[in-house]
N, C-alpha and C positions, 0 to 999 in steps of 0.2 A: 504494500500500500504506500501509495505516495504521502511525503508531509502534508500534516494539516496544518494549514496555514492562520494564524493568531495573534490579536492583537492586544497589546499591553498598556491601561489604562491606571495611573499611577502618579500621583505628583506627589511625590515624594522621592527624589532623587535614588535614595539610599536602596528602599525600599524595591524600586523598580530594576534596580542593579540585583538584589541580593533573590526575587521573582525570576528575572530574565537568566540568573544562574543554573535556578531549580530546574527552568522549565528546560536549556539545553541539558542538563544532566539528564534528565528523562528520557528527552530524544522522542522522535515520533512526531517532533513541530516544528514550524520555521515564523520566527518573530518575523511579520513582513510588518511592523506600522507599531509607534508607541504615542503616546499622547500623553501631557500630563494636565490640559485642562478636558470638559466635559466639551466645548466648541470645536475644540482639533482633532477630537475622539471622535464625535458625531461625522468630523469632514471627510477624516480617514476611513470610516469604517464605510460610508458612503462611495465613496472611490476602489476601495480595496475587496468590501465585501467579503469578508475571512468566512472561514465555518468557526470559529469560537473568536470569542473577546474576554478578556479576562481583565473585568470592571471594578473599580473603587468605588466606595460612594460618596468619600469626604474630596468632594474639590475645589479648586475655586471661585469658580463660575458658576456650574451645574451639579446639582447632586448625580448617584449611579441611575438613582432611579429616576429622573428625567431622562438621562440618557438613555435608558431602558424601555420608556411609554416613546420616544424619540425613533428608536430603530424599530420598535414593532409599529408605529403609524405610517413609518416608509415604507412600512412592508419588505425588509432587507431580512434574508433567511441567516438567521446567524445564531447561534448559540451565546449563551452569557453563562461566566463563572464568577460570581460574588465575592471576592476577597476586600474584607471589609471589618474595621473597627464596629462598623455599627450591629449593634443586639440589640435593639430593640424591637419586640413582638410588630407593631404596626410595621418596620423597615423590610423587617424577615417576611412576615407574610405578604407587603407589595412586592417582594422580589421574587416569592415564590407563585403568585396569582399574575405574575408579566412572562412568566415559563425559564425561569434563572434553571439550568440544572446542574448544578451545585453553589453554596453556598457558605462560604471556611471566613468563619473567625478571628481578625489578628488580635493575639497574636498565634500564630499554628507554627506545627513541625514541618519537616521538609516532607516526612510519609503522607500527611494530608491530603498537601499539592501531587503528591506522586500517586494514590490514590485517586483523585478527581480525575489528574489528567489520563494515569491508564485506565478508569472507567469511562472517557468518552474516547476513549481512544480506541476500545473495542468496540465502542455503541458507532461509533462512526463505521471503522473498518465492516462489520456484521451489515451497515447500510449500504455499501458499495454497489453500484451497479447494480443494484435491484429497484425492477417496478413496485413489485409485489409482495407483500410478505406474510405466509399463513400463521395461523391464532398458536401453532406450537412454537414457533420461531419467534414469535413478539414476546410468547410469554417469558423465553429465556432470553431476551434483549431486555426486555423489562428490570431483570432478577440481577442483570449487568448493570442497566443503568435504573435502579430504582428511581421512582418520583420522590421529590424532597419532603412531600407533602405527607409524607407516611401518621408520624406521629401526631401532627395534627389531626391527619382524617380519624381515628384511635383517637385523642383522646377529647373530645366533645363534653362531655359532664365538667361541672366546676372542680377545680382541684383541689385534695384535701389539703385542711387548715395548715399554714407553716409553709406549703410548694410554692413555687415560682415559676412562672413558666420558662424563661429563660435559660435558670439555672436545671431543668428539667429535659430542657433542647440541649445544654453541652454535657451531661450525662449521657444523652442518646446519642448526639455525633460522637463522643470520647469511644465508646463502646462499637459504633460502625467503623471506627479506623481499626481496630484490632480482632482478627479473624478465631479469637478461640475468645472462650468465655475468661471473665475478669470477674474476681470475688471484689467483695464492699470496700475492701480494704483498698486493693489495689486503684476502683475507679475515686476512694477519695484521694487517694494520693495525686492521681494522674488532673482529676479536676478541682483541688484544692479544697475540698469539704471535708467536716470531721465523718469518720466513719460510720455514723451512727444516721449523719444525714443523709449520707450516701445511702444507707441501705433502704431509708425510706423510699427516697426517689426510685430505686432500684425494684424495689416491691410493688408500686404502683406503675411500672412501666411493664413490669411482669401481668397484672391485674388486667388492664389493657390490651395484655399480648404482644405487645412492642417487641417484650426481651423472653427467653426462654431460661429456666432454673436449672441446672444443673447439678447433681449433687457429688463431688469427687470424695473417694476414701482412699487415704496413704494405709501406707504399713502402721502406724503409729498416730496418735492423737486423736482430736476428734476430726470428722467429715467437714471439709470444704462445700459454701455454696459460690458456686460462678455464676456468671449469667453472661449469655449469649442476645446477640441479637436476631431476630425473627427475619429468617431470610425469603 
């Protein structure tokens, strides 16, 4: 498969150096266009027309998500990946209801980004030169590039007393970056909660179905609970 061609939406100097690192390390893409405001972004990506963009939301001119109601009104077929300080529930769901598919948190690891990029990198490659695609073959393109909207659609009822939903979303992406199940301990470590918080969120995302429980026994001590995510 030929590179997918991508563009890098970033004003912050540093930042777009230490991104544009990731993304050659990866391999599989060629930076054709970088912008660091929302008006150079919109001009380029109008001329260049990439299959991904890989979008800020804090710039100086334009927020991501003008830039985002911007390329879907021109009707430009392009893919967006949300690399962004912003967490907030209203920001996260307008990027997820504009068809963002994927959405990383700064600050993130390099496996995130590596992650994201080889999940559209097979969703891409699977689309190649195809008209048509039948309902067995969507379903494992799907299971490739899951919708971001998972845990929302799940979990609808109000949440219990003390949750946040935020802090409930980086539990769940902390958990899809890592392919074997993580006991309480470990997802508080990894997302900064005391243990104890952790296992709530972890209980309640299991309640849902989100995550599946796990129960490991050693030679010695008591049983391990892990918890996996629902693939």
């Amino acid at each position: 498969m030929k590179l997918i061609d991508l563009i890098l939406v970033e004003d912050d100097p540093m930042v777009m150096e230490v991104n544009e690192g990731f993304i050659k390390k990866i391999g599989g893409f060629r930076i054709c266009g970088k912008a660091r405001t929302g008006k150079k972004a919109i001009e380029i990506i109008q001329d260049v027309r990439p299959c991904l963009v890989i979008l800020d939301i804090y710039l100086p001119d334009l927020n991501g998500i003008q830039i985002l109601k911007e390329i879907r009104q021109l009707g430009i077929p392009t893919d967006i990946i949300l690399i962004t300080a912003a967490q907030d529930v209203a920001t996260v769901q307008a990027g997820l209801r504009f068809g963002v598919v994927d959405y990383i948190i700064k600050p993130f690891k390099y496996e995130r980004i590596h992650t994201a990029l080889s999940n559209y990198y097979s969703y891409a490659e699977q689309l190649q030169n195809r008209w048509e695609i039948n309902q067995e073959d969507l379903d494992r393109l799907i299971k490739i590039y899951p919708h971001q909207d998972t845990l929302a659609a799940r979990s609808r009822e109000e949440l219990p007393k003390g949750l946040r939903e935020i802090t409930l979303q980086q539990v769940y992406n902390f958990l899809k970056e890592t392919p074997v199940g993580l006991s309480a301990e470990e997802v508080a470590e990894g997302v900064g909660l005391a243990r104890v918080t952790a296992r709530r969120y972890l209980e309640y995302l299991e309640k849902i179905n989100c995550v599946l429980l796990e129960t490991q026994y050693g030679t010695v001590g008591r049983p391990i609970n892990k918890y996996r995510i629902v693939l």
